[in-house]
VEXVOKE-789694 format. One line per field, with one value per atom (N, C-alpha, C): x negated, y negated, z negated; residue number from 1; residue in one letter. Coordinates in steps of 0.02 Angstrom, whole numbers, padded with zeros to 5 digits, always signed. Layout:
<rs>
x: (X|...)
y: (Y|...)
z: (Z|...)
n: (NUM|...)
res: (A|...)
</rs>
This chain:
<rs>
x: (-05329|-05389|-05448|-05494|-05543|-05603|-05605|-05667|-05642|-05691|-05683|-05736|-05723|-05800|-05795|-05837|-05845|-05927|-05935|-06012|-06014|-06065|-06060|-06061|-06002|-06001|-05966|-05933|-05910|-05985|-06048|-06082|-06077|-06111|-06101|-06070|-06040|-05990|-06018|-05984|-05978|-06012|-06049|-06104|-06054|-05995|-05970|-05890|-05889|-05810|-05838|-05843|-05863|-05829|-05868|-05868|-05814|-05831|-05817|-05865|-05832|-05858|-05903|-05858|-05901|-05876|-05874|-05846|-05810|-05768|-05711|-05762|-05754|-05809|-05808|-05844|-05843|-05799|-05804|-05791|-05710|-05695|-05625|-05579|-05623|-05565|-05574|-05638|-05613|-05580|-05584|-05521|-05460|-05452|-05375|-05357|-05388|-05380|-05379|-05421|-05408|-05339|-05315|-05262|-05201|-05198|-05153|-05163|-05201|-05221|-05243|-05292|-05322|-05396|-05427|-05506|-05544|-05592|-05643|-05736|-05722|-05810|-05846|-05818|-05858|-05845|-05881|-05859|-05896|-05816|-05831|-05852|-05849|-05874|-05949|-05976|-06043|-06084|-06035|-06075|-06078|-06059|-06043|-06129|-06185|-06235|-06261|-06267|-06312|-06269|-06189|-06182|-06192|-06218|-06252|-06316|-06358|-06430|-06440|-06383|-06392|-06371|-06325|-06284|-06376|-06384|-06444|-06472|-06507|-06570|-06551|-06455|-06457|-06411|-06443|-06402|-06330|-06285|-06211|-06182|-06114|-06081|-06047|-06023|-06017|-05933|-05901|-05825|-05820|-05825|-05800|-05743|-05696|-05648|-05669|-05675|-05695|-05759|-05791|-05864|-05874|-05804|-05799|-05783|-05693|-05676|-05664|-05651|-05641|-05594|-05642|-05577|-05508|-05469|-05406|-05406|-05351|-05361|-05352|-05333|-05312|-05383|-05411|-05499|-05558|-05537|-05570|-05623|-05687|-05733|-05715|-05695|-05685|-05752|-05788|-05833|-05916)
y: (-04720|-04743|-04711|-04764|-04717|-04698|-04765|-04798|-04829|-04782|-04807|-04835|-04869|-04890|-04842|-04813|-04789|-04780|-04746|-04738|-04669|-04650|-04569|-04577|-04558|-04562|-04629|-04678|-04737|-04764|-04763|-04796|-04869|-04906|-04976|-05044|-05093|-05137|-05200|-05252|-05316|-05371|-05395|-05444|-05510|-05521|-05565|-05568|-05517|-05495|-05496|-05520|-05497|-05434|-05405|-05320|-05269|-05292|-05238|-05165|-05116|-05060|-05016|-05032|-04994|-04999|-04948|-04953|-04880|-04864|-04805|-04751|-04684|-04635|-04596|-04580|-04548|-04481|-04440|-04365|-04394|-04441|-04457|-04456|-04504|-04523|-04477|-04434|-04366|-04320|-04289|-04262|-04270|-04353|-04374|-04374|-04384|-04379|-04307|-04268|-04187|-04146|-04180|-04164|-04202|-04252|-04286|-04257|-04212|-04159|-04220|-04274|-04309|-04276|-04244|-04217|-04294|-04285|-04323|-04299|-04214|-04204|-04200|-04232|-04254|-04182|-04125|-04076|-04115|-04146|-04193|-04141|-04064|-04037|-04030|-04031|-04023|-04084|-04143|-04233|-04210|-04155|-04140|-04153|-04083|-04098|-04154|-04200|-04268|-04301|-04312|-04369|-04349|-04260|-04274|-04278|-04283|-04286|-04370|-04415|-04474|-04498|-04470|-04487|-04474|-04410|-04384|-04438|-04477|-04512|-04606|-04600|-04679|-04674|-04595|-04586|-04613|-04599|-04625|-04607|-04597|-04542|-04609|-04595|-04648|-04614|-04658|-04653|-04607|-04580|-04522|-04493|-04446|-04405|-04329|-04345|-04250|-04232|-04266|-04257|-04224|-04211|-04211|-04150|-04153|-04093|-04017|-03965|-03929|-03923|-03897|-03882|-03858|-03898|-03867|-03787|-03741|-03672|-03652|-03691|-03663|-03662|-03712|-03723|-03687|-03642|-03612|-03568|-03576|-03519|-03537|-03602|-03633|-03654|-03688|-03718|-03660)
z: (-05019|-05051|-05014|-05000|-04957|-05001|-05044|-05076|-05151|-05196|-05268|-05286|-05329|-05399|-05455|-05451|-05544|-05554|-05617|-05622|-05675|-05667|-05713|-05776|-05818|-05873|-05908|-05856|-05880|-05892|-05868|-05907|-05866|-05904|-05893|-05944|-05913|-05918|-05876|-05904|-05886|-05921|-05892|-05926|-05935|-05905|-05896|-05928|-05956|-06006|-06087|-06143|-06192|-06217|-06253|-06266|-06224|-06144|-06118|-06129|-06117|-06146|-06074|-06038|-05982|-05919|-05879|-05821|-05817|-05769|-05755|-05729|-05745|-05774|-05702|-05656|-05589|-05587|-05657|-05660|-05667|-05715|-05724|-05669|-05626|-05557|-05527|-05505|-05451|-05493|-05542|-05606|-05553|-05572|-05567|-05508|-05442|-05375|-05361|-05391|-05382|-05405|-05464|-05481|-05431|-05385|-05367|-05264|-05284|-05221|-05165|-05195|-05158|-05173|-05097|-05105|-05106|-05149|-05150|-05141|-05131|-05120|-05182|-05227|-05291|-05347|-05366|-05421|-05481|-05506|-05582|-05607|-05634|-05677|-05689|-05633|-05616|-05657|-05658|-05693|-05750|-05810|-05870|-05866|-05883|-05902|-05883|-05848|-05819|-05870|-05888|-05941|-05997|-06030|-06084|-06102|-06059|-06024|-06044|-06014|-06027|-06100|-06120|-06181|-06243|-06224|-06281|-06266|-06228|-06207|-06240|-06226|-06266|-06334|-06354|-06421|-06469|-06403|-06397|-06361|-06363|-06319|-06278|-06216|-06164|-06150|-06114|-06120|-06077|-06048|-05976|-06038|-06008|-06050|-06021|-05962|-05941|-05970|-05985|-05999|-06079|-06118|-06197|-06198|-06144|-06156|-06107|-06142|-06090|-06015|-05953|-05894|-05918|-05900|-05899|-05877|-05928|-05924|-05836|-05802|-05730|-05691|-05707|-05689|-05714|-05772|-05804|-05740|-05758|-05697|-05641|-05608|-05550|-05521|-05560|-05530|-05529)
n: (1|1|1|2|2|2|3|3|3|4|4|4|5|5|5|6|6|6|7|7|7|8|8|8|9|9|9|10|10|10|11|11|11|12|12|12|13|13|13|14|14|14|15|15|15|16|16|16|17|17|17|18|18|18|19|19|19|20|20|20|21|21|21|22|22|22|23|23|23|24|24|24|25|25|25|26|26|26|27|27|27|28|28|28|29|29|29|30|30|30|31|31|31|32|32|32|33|33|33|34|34|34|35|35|35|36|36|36|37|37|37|38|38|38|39|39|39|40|40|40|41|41|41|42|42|42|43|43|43|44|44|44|45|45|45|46|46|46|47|47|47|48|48|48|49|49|49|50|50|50|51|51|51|52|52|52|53|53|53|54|54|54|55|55|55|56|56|56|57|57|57|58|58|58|59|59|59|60|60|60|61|61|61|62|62|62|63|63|63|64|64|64|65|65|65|66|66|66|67|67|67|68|68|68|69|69|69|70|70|70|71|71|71|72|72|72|73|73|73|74|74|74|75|75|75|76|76|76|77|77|77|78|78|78|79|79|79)
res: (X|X|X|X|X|X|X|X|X|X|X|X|X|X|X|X|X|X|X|X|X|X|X|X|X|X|X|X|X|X|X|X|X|X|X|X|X|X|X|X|X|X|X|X|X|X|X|X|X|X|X|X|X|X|X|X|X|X|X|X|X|X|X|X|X|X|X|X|X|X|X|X|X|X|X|X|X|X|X|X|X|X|X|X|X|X|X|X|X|X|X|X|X|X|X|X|X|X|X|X|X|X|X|X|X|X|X|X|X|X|X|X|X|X|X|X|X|X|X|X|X|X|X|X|X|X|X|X|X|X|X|X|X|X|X|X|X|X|X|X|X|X|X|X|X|X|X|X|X|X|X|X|X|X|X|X|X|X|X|X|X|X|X|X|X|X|X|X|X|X|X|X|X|X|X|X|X|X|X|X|X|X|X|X|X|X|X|X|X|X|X|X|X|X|X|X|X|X|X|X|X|X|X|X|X|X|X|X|X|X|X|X|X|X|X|X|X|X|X|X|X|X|X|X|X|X|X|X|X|X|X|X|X|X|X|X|X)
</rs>
């Protein structure tokens, strides 16, 4: 994989799916590529404040999953 789509925080969707919810969350897939010891450059932990920066501003929490909960204990003080 060289090249993904996502967007910070899942925000988004599809104007063209009815009630799609969003799009696949940036912190998610480098998460999951970091865990699958594929580097991506990207420190998902770092997107945490900017997706609740955005979340406060459209008063709704947006799908990301890393963005909710805590680093895994091995990540703990990693970033």
């Amino acid at each position: 994989m060289r090249i993904f789509d996502a967007a910070m925080g899942g925000l988004g969707g599809c104007p063209f799916i009815p009630r799609a919810t969003g799009n696949i969350a940036t912190e998610d897939v480098a998460f999951a590529c970091e865990q699958m010891g594929i580097a991506t450059g990207i420190d998902w932990q770092a997107l945490r404040a900017p997706v609740a920066e955005v979340e406060a501003l459209l008063g709704r929490s947006l799908p990301a999953r890393n963005s909710h909960v805590p680093a895994p204990p091995w990540m703990q003080g990693a970033a």
